[in-house]
C-alpha positions in Angstrom: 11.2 3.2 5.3 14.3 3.9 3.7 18.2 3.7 4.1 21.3 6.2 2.7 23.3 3.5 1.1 27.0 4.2 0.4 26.8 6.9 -2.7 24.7 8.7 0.1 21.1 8.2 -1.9 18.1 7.2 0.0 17.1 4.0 -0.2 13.1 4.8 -0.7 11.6 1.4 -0.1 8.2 -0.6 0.2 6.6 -0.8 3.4 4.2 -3.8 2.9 3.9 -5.7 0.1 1.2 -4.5 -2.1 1.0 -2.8 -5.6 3.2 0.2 -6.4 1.7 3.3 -8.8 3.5 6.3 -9.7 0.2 7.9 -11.1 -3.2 8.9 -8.9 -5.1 7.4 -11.6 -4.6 5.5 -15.0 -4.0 8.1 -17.7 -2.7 10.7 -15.3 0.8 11.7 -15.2 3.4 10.6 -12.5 3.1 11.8 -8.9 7.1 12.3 -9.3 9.9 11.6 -12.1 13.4 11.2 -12.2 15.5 14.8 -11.7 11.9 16.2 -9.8 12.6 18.1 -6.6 11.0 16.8 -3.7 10.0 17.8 0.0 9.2 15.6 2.9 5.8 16.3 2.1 5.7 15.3 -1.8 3.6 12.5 -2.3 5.8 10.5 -4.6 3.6 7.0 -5.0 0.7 5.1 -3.9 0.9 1.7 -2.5 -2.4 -0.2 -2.6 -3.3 -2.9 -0.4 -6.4 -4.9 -1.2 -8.3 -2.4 -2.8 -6.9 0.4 -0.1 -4.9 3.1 -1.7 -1.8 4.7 0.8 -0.3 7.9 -0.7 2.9 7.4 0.4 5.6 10.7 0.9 8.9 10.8 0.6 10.1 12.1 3.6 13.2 13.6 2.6 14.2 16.9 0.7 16.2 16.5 -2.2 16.0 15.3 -5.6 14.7 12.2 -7.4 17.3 10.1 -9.1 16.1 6.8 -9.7 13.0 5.3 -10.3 13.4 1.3 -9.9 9.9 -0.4 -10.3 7.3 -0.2 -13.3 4.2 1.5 -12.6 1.4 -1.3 -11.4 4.1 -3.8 -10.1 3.5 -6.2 -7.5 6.7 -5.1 -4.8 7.2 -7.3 -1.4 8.0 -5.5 1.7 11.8 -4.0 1.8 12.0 -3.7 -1.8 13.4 -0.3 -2.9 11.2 1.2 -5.1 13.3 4.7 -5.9 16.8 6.3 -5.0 16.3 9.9 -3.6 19.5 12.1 -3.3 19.0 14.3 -0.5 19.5 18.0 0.1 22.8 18.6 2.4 
């Protein structure tokens, strides 16, 4: 699911293709932003596959620092949907 790439960020990427969210619901805010802390545990995004909604979690410790893809964007598999900088 994801890949340090050479500044030593996490690659945090799609699994399938499907639609990405960054909110549980419209109106609500984001599961995660850029500069939030995370846990392996944090549940950063939801991916939904035809009408089935995955929370997805990042799986690392450290910290947020990009977000790549637009809330309700159609992502194919492999495509890297944030940069997570992990905890040493």
């Amino acid at each position: 699911m994801s890949e340090t790439n050479a500044d030593g960020l996490v690659n945090f990427e799609a699994t399938v293709t499907s639609i990405f969210y960054t909110t549980p619901s419209p109106g609500e805010p984001p599961f995660v932003a850029e500069g939030d802390n995370v846990n392996e545990d944090t549940i950063i995004c939801l991916l939904e596959i035809m009408k089935c909604f995955r929370s997805v979690t990042a799986g690392v410790k450290g910290k947020i620092e990009k977000v790549l893809v637009e809330n309700g964007t159609m992502v194919e598999k492999g495509t890297t949907l944030m940069l997570i900088r992990p905890d040493k």
